[in-house]
FIPALUM-586248 format. One record per residue (C-alpha): residue number from 1; residue in three letters; x, y, z. Coordinates in steps of 0.25 Angstrom, whole numbers, plus 5000, padded with zeros to 4 digits. Layout:
residues N
NODE   n res    x    y    z
NODE NUM ala    X    Y    Z
...
***
This chain:
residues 95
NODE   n res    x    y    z
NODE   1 unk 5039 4966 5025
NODE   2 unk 5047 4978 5022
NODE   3 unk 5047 4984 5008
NODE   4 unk 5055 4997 5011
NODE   5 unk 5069 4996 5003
NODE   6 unk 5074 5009 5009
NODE   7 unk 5072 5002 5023
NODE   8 unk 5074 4988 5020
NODE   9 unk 5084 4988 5008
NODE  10 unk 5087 4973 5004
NODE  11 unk 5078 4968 5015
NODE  12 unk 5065 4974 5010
NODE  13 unk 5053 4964 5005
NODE  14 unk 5052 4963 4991
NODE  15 unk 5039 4968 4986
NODE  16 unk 5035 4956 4981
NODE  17 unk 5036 4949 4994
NODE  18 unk 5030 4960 5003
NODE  19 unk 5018 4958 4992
NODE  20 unk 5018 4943 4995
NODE  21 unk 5017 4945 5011
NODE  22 unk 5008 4955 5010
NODE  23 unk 4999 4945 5002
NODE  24 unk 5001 4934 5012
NODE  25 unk 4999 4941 5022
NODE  26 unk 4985 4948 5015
NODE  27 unk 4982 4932 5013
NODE  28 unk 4980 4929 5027
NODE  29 unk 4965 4924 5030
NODE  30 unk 4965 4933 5041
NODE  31 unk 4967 4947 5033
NODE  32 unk 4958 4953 5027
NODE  33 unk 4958 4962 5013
NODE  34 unk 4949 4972 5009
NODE  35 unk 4944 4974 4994
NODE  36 unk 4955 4972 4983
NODE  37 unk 4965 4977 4993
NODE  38 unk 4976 4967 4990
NODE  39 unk 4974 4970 4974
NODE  40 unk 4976 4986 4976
NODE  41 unk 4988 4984 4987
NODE  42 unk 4995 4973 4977
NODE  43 unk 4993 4984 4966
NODE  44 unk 4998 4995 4976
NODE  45 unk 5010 4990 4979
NODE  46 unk 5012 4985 4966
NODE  47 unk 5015 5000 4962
NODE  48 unk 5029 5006 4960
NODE  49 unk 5035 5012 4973
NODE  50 unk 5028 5005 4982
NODE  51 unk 5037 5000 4992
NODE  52 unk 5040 5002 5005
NODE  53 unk 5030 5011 5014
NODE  54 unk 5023 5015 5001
NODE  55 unk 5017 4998 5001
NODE  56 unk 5010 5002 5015
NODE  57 unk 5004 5013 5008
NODE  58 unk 5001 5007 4995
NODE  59 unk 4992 4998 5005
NODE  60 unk 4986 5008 5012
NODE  61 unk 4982 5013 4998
NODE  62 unk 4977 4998 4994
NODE  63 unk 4969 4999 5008
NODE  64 unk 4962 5012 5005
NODE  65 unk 4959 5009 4991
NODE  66 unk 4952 4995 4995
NODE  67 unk 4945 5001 5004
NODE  68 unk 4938 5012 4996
NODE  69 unk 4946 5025 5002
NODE  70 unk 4946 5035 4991
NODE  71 unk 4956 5045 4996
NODE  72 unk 4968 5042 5007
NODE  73 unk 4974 5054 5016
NODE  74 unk 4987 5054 5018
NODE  75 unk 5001 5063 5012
NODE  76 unk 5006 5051 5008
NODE  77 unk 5010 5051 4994
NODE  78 unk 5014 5036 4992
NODE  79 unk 5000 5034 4991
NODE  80 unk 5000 5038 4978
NODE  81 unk 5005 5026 4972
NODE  82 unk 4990 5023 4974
NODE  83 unk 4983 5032 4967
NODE  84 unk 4970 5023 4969
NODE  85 unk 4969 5030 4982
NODE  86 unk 4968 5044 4981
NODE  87 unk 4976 5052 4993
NODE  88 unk 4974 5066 5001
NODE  89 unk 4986 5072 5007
NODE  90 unk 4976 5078 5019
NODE  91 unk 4988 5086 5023
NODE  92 unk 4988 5092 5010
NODE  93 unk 4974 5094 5007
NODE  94 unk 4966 5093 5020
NODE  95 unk 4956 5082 5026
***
C-alpha cells in the first residue's frame, strides 16, 4: 500500500482500499488484536488529514490508546489528530 499522493500521485491506494487490505490482512487467523484496536484505528484514520505517513502514526496512536498508555513522548505534532492520547514533547519539557 502507498497512501502518499505527494510521492505516489495517481498511483497512490485509495483510502478505501488501503482500509480493506488492512482489514484482510487484520483477519488473518494468525494475527492477533488487542482490546478495541481495530474500532479506534477505523476511527483514527477515519479523520480529516490522515493520509500518508500521518496513517502510521494514527496507528501508533490506536496501539497506545488499546493498550492503556496514558501519555506518548514524542515532538510529533501529527499526533494530535488523536487527542485521546495525550503527547509530551520531552525535548520541550524534559523526561
Amino acid at each position: 500500500m502507498a497512501t502518499n499522493r505527494r510521492v505516489w500521485k495517481n498511483e497512490a491506494t485509495t483510502p478505501k482500499h488501503a482500509w480493506d487490505q488492512f482489514r484482510a490482512w487484520a483477519a488473518s487467523p494468525s494475527n492477533r488484536m488487542t482490546g478495541d484496536f481495530m474500532d479506534l484505528l477505523s476511527r483514527f484514520v477515519r479523520r480529516p488529514h490522515v493520509a500518508g505517513g500521518v496513517v502510521r502514526d494514527a496507528r501508533i496512536a490506536a496501539i497506545c490508546v488499546s493498550h492503556g498508555i496514558e501519555v506518548l513522548l514524542t515532538w510529533d505534532r501529527d499526533f494530535s489528530l488523536s487527542p485521546e492520547l495525550r503527547t509530551r514533547d520531552p525535548f520541550r519539557h524534559g523526561l
